[in-house]
C-alpha positions as CSV (number, residue, x, y, z in Angstrom):
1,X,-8.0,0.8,5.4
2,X,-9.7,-1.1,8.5
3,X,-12.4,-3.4,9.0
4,X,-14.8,-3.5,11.5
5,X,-14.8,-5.1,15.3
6,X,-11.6,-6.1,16.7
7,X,-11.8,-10.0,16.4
8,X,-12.8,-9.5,12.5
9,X,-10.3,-6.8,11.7
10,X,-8.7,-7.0,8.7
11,X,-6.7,-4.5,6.5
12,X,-8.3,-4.0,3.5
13,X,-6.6,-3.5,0.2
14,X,-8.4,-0.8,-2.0
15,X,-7.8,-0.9,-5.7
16,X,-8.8,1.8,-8.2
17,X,-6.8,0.9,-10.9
18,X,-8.9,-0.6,-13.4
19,X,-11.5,2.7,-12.3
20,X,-8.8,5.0,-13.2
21,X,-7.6,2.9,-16.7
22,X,-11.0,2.8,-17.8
23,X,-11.2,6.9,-17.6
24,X,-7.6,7.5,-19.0
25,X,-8.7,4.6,-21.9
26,X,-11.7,7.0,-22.7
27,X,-9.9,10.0,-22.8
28,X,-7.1,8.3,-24.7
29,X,-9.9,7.1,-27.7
30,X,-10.8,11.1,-27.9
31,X,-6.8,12.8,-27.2
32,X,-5.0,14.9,-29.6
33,X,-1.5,13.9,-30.7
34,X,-0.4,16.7,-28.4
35,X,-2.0,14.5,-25.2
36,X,-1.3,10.9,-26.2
37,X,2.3,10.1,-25.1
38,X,1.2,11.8,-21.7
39,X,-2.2,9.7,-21.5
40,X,-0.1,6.5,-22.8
41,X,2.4,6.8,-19.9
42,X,-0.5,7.5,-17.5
43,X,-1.7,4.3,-18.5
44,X,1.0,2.8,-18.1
45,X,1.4,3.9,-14.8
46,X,-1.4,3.1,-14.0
47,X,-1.0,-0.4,-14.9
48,X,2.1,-0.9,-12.8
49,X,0.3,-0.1,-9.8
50,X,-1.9,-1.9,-10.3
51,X,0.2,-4.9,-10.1
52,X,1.2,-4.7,-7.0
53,X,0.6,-7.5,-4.4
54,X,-1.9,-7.4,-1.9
55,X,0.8,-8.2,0.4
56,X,3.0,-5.3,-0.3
57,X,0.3,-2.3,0.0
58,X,-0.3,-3.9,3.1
59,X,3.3,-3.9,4.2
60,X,3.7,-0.5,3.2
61,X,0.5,0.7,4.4
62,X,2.2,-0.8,8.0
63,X,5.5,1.4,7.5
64,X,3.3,4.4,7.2
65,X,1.5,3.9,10.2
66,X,4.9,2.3,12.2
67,X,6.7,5.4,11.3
68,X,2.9,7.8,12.3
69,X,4.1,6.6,15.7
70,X,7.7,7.7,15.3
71,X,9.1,4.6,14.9
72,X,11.7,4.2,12.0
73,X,13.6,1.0,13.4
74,X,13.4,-2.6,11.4
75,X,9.5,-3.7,11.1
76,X,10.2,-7.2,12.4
77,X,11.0,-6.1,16.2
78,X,8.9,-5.9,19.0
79,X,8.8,-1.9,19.1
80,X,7.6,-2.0,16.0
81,X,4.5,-4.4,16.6
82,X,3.9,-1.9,20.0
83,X,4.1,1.4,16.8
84,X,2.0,-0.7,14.6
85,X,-0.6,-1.5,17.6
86,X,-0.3,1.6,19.1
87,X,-1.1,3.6,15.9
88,X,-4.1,1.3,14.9
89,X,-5.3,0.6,18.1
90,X,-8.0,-2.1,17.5
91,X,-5.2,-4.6,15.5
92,X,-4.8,-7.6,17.5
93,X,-1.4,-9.0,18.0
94,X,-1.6,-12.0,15.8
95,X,-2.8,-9.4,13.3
96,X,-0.1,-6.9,13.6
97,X,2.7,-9.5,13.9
98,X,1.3,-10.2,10.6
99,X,1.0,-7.1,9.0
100,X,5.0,-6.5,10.5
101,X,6.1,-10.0,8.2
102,X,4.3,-7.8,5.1
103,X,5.9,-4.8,6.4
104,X,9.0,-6.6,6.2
105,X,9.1,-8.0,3.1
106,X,7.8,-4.4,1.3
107,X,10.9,-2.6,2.8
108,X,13.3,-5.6,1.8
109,X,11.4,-4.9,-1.8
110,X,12.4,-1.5,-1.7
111,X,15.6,-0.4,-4.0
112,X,18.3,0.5,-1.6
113,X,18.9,4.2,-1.1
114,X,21.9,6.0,-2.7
């Protein structure tokens, strides 16, 4: 999910949604009745994911690797920009402070736990 040379590094956001709707679209065209309600709700899983902000795959793609490191404090702090660093070593810190804000606002998107 990383670009290339530190001073150009970017997180990239990877989408395979329209990819994967496409094949379950085909398969729906050609399902039994037995298979539809299963390919439907696919789809529209499908389609839900697919809606999800740039910003928040990024955010949670920055939890993953804050929490690689061991880190499972809030994603705005300064020990979590070292985890964030630390785990992708080429991010710069303008980059990672960044990618903590996204980080941020993807776990404040979350539902609370029970």
């Amino acid at each position: 999910m990383t670009g290339f040379g530190k001073q150009n590094m970017t997180v990239l956001v990877l989408r395979e949604a329209d990819d994967i709707s496409s094949v379950l679209r085909r398969a729906l065209d050609t399902a039994s009745a037995e298979e539809r309600p299963g390919l439907e709700r696919a789809m529209a899983l499908t389609a839900e994911a697919g809606a999800v902000p740039d910003a928040e795959l990024r955010g949670r793609w920055a939890l993953r690797r804050m929490a690689s490191t061991g880190y499972d404090g809030p994603p705005h702090t300064v020990a979590a920009i070292k985890a964030l660093r630390k785990a992708e070593r080429g991010l710069s810190l303008l980059q990672a402070v960044n990618l903590s804000k996204d980080a941020e606002a993807a776990q404040a998107a979350e539902p609370a736990a029970p």
